[in-house]
DRENPA-3360 file (N, C-alpha, C; in nm, 2 decimals, always signed):
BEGIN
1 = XXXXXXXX = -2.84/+5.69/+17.62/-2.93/+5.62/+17.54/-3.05/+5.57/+17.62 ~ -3.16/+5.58/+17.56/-3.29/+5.54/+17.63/-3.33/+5.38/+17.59 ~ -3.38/+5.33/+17.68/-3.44/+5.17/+17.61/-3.54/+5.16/+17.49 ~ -3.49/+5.11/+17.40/-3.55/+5.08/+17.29/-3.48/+5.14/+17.21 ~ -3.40/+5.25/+17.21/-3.35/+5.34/+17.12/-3.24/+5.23/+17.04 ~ -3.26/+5.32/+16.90/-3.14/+5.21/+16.84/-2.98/+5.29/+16.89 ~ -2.89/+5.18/+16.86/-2.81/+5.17/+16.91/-2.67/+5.08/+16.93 ~ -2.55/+5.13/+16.92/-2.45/+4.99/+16.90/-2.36/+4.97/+17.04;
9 = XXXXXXXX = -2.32/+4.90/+17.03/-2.25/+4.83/+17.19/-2.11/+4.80/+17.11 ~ -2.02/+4.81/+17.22/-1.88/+4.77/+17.23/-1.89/+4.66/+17.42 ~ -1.83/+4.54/+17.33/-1.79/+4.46/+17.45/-1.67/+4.40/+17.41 ~ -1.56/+4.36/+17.49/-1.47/+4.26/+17.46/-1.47/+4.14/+17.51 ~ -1.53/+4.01/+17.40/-1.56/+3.93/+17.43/-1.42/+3.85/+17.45 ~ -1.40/+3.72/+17.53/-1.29/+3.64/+17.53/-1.34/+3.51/+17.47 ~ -1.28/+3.40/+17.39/-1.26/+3.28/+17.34/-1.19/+3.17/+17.40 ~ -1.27/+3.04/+17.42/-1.18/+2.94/+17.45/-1.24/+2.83/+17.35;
17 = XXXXXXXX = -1.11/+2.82/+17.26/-1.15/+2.74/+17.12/-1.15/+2.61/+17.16 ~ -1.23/+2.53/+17.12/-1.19/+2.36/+17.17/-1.15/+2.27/+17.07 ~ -1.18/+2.36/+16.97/-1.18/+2.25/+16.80/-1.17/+2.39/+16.68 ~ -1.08/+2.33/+16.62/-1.13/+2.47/+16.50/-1.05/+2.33/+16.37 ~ -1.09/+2.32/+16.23/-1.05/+2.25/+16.15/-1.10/+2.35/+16.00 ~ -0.97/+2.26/+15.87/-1.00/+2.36/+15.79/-1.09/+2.22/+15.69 ~ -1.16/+2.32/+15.57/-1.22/+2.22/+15.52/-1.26/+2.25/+15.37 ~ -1.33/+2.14/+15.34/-1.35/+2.20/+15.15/-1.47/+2.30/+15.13;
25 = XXXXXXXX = -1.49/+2.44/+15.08/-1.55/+2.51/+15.06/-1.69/+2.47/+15.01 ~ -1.82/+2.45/+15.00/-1.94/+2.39/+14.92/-2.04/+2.53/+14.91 ~ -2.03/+2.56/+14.85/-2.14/+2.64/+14.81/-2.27/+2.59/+14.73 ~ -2.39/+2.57/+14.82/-2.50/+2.49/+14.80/-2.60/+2.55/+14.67 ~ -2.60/+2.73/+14.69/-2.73/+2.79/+14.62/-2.65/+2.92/+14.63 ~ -2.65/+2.98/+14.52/-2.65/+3.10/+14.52/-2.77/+3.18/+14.42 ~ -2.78/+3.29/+14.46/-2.89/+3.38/+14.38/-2.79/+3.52/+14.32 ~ -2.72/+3.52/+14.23/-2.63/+3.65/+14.18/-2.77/+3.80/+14.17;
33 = XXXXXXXX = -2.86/+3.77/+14.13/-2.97/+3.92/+14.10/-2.98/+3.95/+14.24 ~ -2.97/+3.90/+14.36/-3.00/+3.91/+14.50/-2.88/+3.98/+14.50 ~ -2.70/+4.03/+14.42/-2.61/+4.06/+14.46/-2.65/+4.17/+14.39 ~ -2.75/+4.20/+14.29/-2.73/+4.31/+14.18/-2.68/+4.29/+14.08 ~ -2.64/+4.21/+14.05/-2.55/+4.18/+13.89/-2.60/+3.99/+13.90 ~ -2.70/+3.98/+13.79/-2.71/+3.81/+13.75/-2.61/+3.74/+13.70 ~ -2.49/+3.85/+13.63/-2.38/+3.75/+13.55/-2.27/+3.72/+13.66 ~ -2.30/+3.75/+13.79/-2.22/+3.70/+13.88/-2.22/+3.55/+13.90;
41 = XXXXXXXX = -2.10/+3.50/+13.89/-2.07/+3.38/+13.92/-1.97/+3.30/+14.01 ~ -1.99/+3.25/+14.11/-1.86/+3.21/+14.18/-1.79/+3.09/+14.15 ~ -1.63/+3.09/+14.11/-1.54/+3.02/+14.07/-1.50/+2.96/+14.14 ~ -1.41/+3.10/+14.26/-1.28/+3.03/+14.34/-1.32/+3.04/+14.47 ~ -1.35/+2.94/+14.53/-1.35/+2.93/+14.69/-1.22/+2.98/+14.76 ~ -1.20/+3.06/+14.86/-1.11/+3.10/+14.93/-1.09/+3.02/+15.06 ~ -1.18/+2.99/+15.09/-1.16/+2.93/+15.23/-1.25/+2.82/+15.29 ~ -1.26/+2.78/+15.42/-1.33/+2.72/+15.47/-1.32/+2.68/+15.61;
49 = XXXXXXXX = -1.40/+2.68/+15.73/-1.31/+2.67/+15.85/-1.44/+2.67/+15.88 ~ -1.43/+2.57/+16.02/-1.55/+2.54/+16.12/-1.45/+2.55/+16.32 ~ -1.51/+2.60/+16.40/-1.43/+2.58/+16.47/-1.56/+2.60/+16.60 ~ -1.53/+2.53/+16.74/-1.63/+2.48/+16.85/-1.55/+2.59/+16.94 ~ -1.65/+2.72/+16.99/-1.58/+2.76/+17.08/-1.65/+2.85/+17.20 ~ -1.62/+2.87/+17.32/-1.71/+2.91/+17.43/-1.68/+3.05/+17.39 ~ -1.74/+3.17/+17.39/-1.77/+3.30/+17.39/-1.83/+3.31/+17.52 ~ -1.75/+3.43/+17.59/-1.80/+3.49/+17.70/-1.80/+3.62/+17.66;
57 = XXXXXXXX = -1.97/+3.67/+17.68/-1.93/+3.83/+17.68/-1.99/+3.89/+17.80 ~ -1.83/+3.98/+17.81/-1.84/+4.04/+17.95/-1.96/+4.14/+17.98 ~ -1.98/+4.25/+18.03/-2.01/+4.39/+18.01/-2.04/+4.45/+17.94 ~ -2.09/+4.54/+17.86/-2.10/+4.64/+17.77/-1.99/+4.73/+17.82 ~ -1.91/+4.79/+17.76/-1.79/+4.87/+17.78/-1.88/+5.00/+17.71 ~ -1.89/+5.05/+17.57/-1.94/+5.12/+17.54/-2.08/+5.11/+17.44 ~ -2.16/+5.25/+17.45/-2.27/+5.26/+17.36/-2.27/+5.35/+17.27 ~ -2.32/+5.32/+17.13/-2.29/+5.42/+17.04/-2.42/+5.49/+16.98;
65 = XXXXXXXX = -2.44/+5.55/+16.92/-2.59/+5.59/+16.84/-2.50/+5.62/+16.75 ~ -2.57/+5.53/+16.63/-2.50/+5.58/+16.44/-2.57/+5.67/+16.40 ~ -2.62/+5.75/+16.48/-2.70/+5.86/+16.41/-2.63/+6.02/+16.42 ~ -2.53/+5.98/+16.48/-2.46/+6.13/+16.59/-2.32/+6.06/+16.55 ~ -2.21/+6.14/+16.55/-2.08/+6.14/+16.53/-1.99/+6.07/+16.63 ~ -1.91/+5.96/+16.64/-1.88/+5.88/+16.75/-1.79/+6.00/+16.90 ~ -1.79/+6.13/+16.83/-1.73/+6.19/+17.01/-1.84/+6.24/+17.09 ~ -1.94/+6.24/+16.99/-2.06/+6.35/+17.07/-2.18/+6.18/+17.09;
73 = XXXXX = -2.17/+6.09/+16.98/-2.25/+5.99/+17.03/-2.22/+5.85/+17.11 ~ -2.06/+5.88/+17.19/-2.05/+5.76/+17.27/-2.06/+5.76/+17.42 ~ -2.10/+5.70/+17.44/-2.11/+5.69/+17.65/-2.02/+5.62/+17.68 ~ -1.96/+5.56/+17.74/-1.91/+5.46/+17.90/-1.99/+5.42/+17.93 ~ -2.02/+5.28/+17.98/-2.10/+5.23/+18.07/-2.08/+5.18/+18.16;
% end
């Protein structure tokens, strides 16, 4: 890959959570025509979760181009 070229990355990042809690779902604004269909409506909240955590990312392990097939467009780095 050349600089500037598009392009995707593999890293394996590691986590040290310090806080993670669950919580009530709030959905502020939605726009359904922004999804493609205006009679979309949201009912059921599924979830909700906030959590404080340090992300370290190491190295780039690998590079991909989505333009080429991932055997012929991955490197090692």
């Amino acid at each position: 890959m050349t600089a500037g070229s598009l392009g995707m990355m593999q890293v394996d990042p590691s986590f040290a959570v310090d806080r993670a809690e669950r919580g009530t779902p709030h959905l502020g604004s939605f726009d359904a025509a922004a999804w493609g269909d205006a009679r979309i409506v949201p009912t059921h909240p599924v979830s909700a979760s906030i959590a404080i955590a340090a992300v370290t990312l190491p190295r780039i392990r690998y590079v991909c181009r989505p333009d080429v097939g991932a055997f012929d467009g991955t490197e090692r780095v």
